[in-house]
C-alpha positions in Angstrom: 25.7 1.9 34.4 25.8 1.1 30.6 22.4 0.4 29.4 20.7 -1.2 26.2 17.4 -2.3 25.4 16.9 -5.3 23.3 14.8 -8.1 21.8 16.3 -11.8 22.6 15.0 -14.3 20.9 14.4 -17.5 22.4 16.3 -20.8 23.2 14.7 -23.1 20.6 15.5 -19.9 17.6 18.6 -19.4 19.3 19.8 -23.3 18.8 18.5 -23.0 14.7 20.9 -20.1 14.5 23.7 -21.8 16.0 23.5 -24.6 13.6 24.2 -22.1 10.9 27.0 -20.4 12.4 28.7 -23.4 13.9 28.9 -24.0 9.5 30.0 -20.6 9.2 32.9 -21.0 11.5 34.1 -23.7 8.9 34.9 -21.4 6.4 38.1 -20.4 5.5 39.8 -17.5 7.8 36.8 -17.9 10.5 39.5 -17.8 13.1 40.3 -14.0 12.2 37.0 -13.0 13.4 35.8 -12.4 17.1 32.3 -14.4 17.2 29.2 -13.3 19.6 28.4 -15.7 21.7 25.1 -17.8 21.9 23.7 -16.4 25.3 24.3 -12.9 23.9 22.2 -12.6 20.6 19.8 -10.2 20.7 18.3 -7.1 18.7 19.2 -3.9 20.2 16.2 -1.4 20.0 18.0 1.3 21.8 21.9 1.8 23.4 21.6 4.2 26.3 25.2 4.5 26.8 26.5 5.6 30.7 23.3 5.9 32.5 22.9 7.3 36.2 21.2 4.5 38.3 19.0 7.2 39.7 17.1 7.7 36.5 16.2 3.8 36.1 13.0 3.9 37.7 12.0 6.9 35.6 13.4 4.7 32.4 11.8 1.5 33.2 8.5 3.3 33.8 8.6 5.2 30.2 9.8 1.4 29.2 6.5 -0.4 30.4 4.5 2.0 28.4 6.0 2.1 25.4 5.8 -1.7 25.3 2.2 -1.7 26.6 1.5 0.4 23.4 3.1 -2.4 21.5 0.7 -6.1 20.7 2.7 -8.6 20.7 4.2 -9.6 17.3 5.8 -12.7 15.0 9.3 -12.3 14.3 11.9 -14.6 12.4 15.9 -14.7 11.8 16.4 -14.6 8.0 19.4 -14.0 5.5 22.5 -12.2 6.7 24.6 -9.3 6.3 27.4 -7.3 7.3 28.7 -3.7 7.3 32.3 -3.7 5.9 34.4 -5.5 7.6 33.6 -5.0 11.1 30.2 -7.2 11.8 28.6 -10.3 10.2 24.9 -10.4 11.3 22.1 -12.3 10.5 18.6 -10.5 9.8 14.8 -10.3 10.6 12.0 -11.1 8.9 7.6 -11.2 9.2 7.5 -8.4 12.0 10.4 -6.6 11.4 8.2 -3.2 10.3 7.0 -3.9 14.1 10.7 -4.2 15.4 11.3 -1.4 13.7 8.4 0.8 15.3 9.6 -0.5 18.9 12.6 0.7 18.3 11.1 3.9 17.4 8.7 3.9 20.3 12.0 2.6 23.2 14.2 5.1 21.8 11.4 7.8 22.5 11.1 6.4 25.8 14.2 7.0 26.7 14.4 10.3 25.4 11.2 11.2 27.7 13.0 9.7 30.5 15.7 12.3 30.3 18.3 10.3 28.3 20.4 11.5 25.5 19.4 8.7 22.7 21.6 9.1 19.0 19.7 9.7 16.5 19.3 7.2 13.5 18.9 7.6 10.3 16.6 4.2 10.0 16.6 1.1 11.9 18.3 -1.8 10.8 17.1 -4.7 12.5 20.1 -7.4 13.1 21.6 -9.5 15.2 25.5 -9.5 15.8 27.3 -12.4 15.2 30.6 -11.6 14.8 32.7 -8.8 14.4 36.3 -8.3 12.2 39.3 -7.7 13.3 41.1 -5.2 10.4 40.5 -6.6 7.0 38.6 -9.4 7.1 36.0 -9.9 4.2 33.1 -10.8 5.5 30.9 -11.0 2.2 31.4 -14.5 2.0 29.9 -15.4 5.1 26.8 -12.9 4.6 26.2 -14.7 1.2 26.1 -18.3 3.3 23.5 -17.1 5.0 21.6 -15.9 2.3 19.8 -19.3 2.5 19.2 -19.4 6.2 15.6 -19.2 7.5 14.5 -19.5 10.9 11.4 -20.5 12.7 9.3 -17.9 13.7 8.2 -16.9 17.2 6.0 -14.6 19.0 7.8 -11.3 20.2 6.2 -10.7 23.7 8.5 -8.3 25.9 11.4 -6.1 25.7 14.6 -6.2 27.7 16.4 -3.9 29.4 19.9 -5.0 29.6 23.1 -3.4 31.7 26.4 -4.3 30.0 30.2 -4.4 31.9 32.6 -3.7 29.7 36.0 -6.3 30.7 38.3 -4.7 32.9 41.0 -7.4 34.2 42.7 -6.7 30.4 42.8 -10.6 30.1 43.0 -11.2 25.9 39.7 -12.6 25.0 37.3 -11.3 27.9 33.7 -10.1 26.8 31.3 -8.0 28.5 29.6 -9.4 31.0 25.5 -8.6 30.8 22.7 -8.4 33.5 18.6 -8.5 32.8 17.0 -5.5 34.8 13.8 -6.2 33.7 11.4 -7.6 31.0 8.5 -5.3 30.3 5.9 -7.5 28.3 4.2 -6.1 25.0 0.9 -5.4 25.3 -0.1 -5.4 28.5 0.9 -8.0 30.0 2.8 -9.5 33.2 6.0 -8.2 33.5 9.3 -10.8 34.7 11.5 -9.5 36.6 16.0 -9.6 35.9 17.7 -12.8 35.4 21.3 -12.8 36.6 24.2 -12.1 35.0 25.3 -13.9 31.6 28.7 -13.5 29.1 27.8 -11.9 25.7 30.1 -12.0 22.7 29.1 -8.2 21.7 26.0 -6.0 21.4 23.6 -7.0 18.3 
């Protein structure tokens, strides 16, 4: 199964954000780029890749402590970016130094699990809210969210995600992504999966 583990943020930051980008998608040559959607924003900590589903016990057990090692932490979306012309993202702000050291701490979870995690030459936190499709400058939209700030919220779990790539070949189908488990920061009570839901792309 093809695995990720992420940050989502929740529905009331989630609803700010789309504000913005539902003003982004009225700029000129919007329609050229393939936007995330909503249910699928998130910040990826660490992509697993293909993993056998007899190792996710081991991996959600390294999971639970890395996260219990972790307080919970304020996080907020701020600015934007991009990385040439193949994704538009918006950014973090407050606790992204503690984003940053989760990722640090799930990627070496899943390297103690037995998993073969890249390496990275430093964490970028962003979230990925569209991507290009051959050419399209995306500069303009970064600089339109220069401006954007979003509420904060309290960071309280990790999420271990397992992604379906589209295989009917129908134009315009995404992955499809299902919530193995929440393992809360800090210590606390862990949720269990939540169903399947359609994500635009990978943050």
């Amino acid at each position: 199964m093809r695995l990720f583990v992420a940050v989502v943020p929740p529905d009331a930051v989630a609803a700010e954000l789309a504000s913005a980008v539902a003003s982004l998608r009225e700029l000129p040559g919007s329609g050229a780029l393939r936007w995330t959607a909503r249910e699928s924003w998130h910040f990826t900590l660490a992509f697993l890749g293909e993993v056998d589903e007899a190792a996710v016990p081991g991996l959600t057990a390294r999971l639970e402590r890395a996260a219990h090692r972790t307080p919970p932490f304020s996080l907020a979306l701020r600015g934007g970016g991009h990385f040439g012309d193949r994704a538009l993202w918006v950014g973090a702000a407050g606790g992204a130094p503690e984003l940053r050291l989760l990722a640090r701490r799930t990627e070496a979870a899943a390297r103690k699990a037995g998993l073969a995690v890249e390496e990275h030459r430093a964490y970028r936190p962003h979230l990925t809210l569209a991507r290009g499709r051959g050419g399209t400058e995306l500069g303009p939209y970064a600089d339109a969210l220069d401006a954007f700030r979003g509420a904060p919220w309290t960071v309280r779990e990790l999420t271990l995600v397992r992604s379906e790539l589209p295989r009917s070949g129908v134009p315009g189908e995404r992955p499809r992504y299902e919530v193995l488990g929440r393992r809360p920061l800090g210590g606390g009570a862990a949720s269990p999966g939540g169903g399947s839901r359609e994500p635009g792309g990978a943050g």
